[in-house]
C-alpha positions as CSV (number, residue, x, y, z in Angstrom):
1,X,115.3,147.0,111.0
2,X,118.4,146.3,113.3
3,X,120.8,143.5,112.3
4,X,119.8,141.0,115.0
5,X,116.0,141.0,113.4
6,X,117.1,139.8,110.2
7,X,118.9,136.7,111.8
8,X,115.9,135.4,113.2
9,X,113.2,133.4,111.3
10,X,109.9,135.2,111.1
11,X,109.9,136.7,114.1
12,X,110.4,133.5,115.7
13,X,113.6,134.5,117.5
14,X,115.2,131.4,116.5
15,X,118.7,132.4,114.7
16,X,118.8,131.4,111.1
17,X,122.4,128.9,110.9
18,X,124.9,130.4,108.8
19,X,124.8,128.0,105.7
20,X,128.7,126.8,105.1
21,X,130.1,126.4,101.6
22,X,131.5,123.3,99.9
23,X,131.4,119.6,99.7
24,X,132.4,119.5,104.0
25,X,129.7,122.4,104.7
26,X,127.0,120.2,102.9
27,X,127.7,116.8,104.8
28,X,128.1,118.4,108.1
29,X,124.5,120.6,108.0
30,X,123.4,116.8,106.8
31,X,124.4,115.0,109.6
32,X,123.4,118.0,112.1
33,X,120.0,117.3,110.6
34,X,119.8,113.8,110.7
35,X,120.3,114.1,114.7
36,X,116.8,115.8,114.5
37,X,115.1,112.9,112.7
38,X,112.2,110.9,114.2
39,X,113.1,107.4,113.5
40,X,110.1,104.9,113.9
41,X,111.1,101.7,115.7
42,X,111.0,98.4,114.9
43,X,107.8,97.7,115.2
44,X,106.3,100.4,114.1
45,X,108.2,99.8,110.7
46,X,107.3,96.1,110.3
47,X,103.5,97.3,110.9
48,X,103.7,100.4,108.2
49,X,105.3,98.0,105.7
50,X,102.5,95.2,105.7
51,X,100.0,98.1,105.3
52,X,102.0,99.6,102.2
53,X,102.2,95.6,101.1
54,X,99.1,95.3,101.5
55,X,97.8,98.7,99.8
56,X,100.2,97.7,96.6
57,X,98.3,94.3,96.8
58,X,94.9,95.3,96.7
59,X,95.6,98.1,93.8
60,X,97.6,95.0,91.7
61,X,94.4,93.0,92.4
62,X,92.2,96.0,91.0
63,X,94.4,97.0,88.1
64,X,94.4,93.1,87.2
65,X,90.6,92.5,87.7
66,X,89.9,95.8,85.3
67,X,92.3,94.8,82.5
68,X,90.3,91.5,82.7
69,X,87.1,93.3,82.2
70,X,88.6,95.7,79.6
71,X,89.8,92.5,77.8
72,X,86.8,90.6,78.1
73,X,84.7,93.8,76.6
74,X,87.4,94.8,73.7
75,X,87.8,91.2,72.8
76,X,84.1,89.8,72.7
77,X,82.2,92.7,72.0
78,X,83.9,94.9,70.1
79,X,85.7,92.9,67.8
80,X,83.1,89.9,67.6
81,X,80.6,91.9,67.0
82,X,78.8,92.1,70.5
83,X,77.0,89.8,72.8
């Protein structure tokens, strides 16, 4: 296996960066990466946000209507003595 096979990524024949110590090193491979980033616009962040709003809202909804139920059922029938 010649040198110039090991610097490639699986066969790819991409080059494999030479990774560069220290604090600078780290920052500068972070900001080389950032360039490659897919950034959603504006719109397409407003729209993803309601949906998580709304996802958190409907499991807040669940989560509150079970611990109703739960209560209901610990409360009347287990500690009253049922029905």
């Amino acid at each position: 296996m010649g040198k110039e096979q090991r610097k490639t990524s699986q066969g790819a024949g991409v080059p494999i960066p030479k990774m560069k110590r220290g604090v600078k090193g780290f920052y500068r491979e972070v900001i080389r990466e950032m360039k490659h980033v897919h950034w959603p616009s504006q719109k397409e962040t407003t729209r993803l946000t309601g949906v998580v709003l709304g996802i958190c809202g409907l499991i807040i909804t669940l989560l509150w209507a079970l611990s109703q139920v739960f209560s209901v059922v610990i409360n009347d029938m287990i500690l009253r003595g049922g029905g």
